[in-house]
C-alpha positions in Angstrom: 101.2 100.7 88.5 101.5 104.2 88.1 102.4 105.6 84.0 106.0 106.6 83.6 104.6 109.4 81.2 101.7 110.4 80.5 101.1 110.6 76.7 101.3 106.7 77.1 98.3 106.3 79.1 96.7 109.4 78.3 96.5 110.1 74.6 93.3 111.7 74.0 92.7 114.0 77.0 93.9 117.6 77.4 97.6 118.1 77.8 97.3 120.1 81.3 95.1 117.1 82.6 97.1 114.7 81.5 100.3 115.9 83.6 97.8 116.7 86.6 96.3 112.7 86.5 100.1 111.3 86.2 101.1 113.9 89.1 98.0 112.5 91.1 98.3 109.2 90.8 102.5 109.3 90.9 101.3 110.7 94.7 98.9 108.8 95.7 101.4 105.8 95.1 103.8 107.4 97.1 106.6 108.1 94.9 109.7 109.2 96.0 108.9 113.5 95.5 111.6 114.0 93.7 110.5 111.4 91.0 107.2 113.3 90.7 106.1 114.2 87.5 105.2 118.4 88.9 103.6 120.4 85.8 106.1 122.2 84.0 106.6 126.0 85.0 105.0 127.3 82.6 102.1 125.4 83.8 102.7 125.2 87.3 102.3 128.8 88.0 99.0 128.9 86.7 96.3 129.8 89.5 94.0 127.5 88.3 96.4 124.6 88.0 97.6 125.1 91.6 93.9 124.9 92.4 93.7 121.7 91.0 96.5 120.4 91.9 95.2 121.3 95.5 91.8 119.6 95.5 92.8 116.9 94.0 95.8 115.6 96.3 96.1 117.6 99.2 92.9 118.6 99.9 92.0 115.9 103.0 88.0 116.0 101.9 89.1 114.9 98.8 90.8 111.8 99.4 89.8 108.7 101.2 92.7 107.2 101.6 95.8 109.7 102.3 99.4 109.6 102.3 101.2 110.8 105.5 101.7 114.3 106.6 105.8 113.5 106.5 105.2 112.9 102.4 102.9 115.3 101.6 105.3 117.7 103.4 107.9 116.7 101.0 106.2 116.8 98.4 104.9 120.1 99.2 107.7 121.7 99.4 109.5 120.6 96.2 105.8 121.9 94.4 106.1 125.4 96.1 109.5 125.7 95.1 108.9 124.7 91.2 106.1 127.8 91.7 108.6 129.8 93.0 110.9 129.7 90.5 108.6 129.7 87.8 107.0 133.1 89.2 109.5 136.1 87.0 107.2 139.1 87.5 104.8 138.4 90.4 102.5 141.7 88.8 102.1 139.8 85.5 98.7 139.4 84.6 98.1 135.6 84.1 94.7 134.9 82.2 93.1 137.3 84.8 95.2 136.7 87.8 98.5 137.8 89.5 101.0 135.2 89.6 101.7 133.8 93.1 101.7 130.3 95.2 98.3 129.5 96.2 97.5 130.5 99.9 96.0 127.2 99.9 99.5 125.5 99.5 101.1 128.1 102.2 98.6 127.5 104.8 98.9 123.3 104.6 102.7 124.0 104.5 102.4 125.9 107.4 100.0 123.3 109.1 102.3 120.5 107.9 105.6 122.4 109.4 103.7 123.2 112.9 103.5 119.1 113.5 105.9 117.3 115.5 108.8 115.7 113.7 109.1 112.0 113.9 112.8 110.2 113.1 113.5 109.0 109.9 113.7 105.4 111.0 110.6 105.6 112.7 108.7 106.8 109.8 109.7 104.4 107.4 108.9 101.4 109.6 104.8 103.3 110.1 102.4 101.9 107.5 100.7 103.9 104.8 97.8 104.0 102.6 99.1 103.5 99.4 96.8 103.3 96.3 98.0 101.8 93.2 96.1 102.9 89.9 95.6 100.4 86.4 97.7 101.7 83.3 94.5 102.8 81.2 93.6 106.2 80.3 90.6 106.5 82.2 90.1 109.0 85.2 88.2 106.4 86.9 91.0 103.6 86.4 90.8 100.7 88.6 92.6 100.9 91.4 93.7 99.2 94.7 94.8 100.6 98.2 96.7 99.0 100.6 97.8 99.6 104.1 101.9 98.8 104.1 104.7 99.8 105.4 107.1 101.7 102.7 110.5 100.2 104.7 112.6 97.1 102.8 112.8 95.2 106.2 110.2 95.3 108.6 111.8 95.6 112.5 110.0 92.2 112.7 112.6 90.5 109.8 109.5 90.3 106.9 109.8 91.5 103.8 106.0 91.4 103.3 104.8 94.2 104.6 105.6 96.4 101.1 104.6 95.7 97.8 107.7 94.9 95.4 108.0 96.0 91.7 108.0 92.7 90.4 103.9 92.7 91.6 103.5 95.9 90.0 105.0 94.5 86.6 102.6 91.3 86.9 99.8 93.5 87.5 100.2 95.5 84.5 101.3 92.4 82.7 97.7 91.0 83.9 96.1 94.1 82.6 97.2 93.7 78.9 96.1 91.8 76.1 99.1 89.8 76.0 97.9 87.7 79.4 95.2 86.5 77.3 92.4 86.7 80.3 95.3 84.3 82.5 92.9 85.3 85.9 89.0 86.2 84.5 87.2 82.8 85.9 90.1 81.2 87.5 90.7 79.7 91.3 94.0 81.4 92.2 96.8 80.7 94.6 99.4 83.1 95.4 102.5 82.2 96.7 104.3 85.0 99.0 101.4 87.4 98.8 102.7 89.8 101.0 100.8 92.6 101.1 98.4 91.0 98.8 98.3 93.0 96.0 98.3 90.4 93.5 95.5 88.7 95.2 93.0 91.9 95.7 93.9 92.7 92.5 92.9 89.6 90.4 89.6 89.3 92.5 88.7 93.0 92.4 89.6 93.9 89.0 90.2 91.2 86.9 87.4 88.7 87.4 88.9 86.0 89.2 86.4 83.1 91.0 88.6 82.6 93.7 92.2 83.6 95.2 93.8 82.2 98.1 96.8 84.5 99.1 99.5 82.8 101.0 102.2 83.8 103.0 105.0 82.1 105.5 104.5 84.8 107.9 101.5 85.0 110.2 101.8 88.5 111.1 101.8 89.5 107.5 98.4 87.2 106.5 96.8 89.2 108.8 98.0 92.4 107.1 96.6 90.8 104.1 92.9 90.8 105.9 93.0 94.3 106.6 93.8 94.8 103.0 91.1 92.6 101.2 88.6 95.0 103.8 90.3 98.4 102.5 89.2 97.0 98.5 85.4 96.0 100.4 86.4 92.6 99.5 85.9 91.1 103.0 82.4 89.7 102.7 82.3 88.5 98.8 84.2 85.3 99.2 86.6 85.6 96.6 89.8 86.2 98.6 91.2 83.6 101.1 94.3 83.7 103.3 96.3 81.1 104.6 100.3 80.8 106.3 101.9 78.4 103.6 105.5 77.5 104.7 107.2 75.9 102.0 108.7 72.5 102.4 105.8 72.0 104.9 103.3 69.3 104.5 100.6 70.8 102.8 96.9 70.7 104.8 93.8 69.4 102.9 91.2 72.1 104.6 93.5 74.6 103.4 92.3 74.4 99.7 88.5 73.3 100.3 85.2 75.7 100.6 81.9 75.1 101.5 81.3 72.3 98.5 84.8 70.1 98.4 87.7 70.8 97.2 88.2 73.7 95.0 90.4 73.0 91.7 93.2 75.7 91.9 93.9 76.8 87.8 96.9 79.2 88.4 99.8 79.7 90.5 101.1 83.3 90.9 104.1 84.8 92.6 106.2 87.5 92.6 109.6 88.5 94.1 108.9 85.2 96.0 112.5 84.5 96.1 115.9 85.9 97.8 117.9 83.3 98.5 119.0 80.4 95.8 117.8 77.7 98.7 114.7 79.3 98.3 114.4 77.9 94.2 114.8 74.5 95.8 112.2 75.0 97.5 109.8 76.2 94.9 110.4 73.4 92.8 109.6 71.1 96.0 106.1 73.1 96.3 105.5 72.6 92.3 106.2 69.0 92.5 103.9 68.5 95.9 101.1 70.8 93.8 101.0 68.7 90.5 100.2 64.9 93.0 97.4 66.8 94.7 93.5 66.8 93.2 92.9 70.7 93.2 95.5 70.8 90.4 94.7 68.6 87.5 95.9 71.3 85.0 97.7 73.6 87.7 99.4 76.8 85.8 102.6 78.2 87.8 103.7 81.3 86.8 106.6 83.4 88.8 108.1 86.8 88.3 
């Protein structure tokens, strides 16, 4: 949920900073490097913006939740070469400093370079953290980090171990004013979870009671848990998991807590579908949803 640019999301804080957020959270989302929104080169080669940019997102005290050392190496070098080019007179006096690259940057490069090389196909398939930040203007936007793999098939078949952008567009969708509070004080079902963004998301952040994230794949519900722990959600109750293959019988303990059945307000999904058999199917599930008791005035909504 990262901004596209920053004078959308960050309209009343200082230029520099807003380029240095959008770079920040652009990385911590794992953006392809090339995509990065880097501080312009008249920026870039200021020593105290390399600092920043330093502490802030490569600096491993810093951040709880890192990206891999294969990214930040990337992304690394495409900075250090921006700086680079951006230095013209090295001796030029620079409010009080020489221009150069940081020494912090050369050492982590060097560091970075030093590590064994892993195949690209081997990389792509090893899971991440990858934190995903609210489109507000804040510094301390909400935010949620997952554990997924950044490949588009997992070497097991799933496509749920990744989040897709049709999540991300329901989750800032679910952010603005136009949603009209859809989640705050609703029991939620997602279908297709996944990686459970959607899910985390609506209980973490946007005030749902209760969200039961489903998925056909067993091995990816129990991604899910390890998610829901990385947002310190496992002990409040408010996310549940559950395999949910559709066209299957649906299971009455599956949709009950502690006091009876829950009644379920919302249906979400998103990229839930890639084959056409699949709408079929989703339209079976609606149909078996609207006879059952935990739906009296179910609200299915699908991106």
């Amino acid at each position: 949920m990262a901004a596209d640019t920053a004078s959308k999301y960050f309209p009343e804080t200082d230029a520099i900073d807003q380029q240095l957020e959008l770079l920040r959270r652009q990385y911590l989302q794992l953006w392809e490097p090339i995509k990065l929104s880097i501080p312009s080169m008249d920026i870039v080669r200021l020593p105290g913006v390399q600092a920043s940019i330093f502490e802030s997102i490569f600096k491993e005290d810093n951040l709880k939740f890192a990206p891999p050392d294969r990214y930040k190496l990337r992304v690394l070098k495409i900075l250090i070469d921006r700086i680079e080019r951006a230095i013209v007179d090295p001796e030029e006096d620079v409010f009080g400093a020489g221009q150069a690259i940081s020494d912090d940057f050369m050492f982590s490069l060097t560091r970075l370079m030093a590590q064994p090389s892993r195949s690209e196909e081997l990389s792509v398939q090893e899971k991440s953290y990858v934190t995903y930040t609210a489109p507000s203007q804040a510094l301390s936007a909400p935010q949620v980090t997952l554990l997924e793999a950044r490949s588009l098939l997992a070497s097991s078949g799933t496509t749920g171990l990744r989040t897709w952008e049709a999540a991300l567009h329901l989750g800032t969708y679910l952010f603005t004013s136009e949603s009209g509070n859809l989640v705050a004080g609703k029991n939620i079902i997602e279908l297709g979870a996944g990686t459970g963004f959607l899910s985390v998301l609506c209980a973490k952040h946007l005030g749902a009671k209760h969200v039961l994230a489903t998925d056909g794949d067993g091995g990816v519900i129990d991604d899910i848990s390890t998610n829901i722990y990385l947002n310190s959600l496992e002990r409040t109750g408010l996310v549940e998991t559950t395999v949910l293959e559709w066209g299957h019988a649906l299971v009455d303990e599956v949709f009950e807590d502690g006091e009876g059945t829950l009644e379920y307000d919302l249906i979400l999904g998103a990229d839930v579908v890639r084959h056409m058999h699949h709408h079929h199917q989703i339209l079976n599930l609606e149909d078996e949803f609207s006879h059952w008791p935990f739906a009296t005035s179910l609200d299915l909504r699908l991106f």
